[in-house]
C-alpha positions in Angstrom: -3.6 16.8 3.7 -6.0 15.3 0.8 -5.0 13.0 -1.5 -4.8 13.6 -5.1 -7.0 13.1 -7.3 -6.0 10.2 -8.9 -3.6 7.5 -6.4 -2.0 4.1 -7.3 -2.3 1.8 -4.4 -0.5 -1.6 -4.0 -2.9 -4.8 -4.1 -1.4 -8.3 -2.6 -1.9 -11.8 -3.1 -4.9 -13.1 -1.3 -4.7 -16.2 0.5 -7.1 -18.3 -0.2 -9.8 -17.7 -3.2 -10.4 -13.5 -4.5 -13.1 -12.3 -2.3 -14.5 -10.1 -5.4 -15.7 -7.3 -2.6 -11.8 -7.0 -0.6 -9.0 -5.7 -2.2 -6.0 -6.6 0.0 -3.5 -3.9 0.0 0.1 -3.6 1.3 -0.3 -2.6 4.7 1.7 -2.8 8.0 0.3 -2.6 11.6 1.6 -0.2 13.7 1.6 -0.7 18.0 -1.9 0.7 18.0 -3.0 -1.5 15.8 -4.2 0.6 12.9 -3.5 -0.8 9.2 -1.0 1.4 7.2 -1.4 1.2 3.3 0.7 3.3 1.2 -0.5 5.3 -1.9 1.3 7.0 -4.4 0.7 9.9 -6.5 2.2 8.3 -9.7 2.6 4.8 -11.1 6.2 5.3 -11.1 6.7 5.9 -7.8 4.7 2.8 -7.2 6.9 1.0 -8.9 9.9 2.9 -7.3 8.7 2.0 -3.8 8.4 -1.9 -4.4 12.0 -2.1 -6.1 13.4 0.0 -3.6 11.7 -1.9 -0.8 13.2 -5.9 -2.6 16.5 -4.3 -2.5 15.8 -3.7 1.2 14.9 -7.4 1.6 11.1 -6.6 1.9 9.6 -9.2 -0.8 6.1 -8.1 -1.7 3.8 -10.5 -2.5 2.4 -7.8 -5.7 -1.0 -8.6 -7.0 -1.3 -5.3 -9.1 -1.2 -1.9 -8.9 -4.3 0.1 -8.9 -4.9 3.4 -9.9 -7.8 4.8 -7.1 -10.2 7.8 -6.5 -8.3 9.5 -3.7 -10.8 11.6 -3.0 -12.7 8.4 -2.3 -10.1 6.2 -1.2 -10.5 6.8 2.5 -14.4 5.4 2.2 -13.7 2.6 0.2 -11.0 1.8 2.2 -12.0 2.8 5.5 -9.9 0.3 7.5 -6.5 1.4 6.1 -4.7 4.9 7.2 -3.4 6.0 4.0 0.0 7.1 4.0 1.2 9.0 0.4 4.3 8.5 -1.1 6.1 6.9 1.6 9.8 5.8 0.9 9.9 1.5 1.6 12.8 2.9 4.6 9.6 4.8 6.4 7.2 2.7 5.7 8.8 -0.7 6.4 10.9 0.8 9.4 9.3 -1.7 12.1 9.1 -5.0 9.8 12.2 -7.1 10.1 13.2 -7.8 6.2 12.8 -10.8 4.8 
């Protein structure tokens, strides 16, 4: 399924200095090892997500929210599988919280 036109995607604190060139978004590895960043189709289900996902226990360590091309989103961020509008439940489902 494409992405819509316009996504919001979650960027995290760095460690370290801001590499100008990397964005580092939320992302979780699955047992295959392929990075899973979320998207979301508005801000407010950005938003949504990362309060839903604090009242799970997951503390996200929120940079700022991006709005993104999604229509470019898979080449500019080609090492992420994006995942759209995922609930913090599904997406968080293999991290321990905390």
């Amino acid at each position: 399924m494409p992405l819509p036109e316009r996504v919001f995607v979650i960027v995290v604190e760095s460690v370290g200095d801001r590499d100008p060139e990397a964005m580092p978004l939320l992302s979780q590895t699955d047992a295959a090892g392929s990075r899973r960043a979320p998207a979301f189709s508005s801000m407010l289900l950005a938003t949504t997500f990362l309060n839903q996902a604090q009242q799970l226990g997951h503390f996200v360590k929120l940079d700022y929210i991006f709005p993104a091309d999604g229509s470019r989103l898979p080449a500019d961020f080609p090492e992420y599988q994006v995942v759209l509008d995922p609930s913090p439940q599904a997406f968080f489902r293999d991290a321990p919280a905390g």
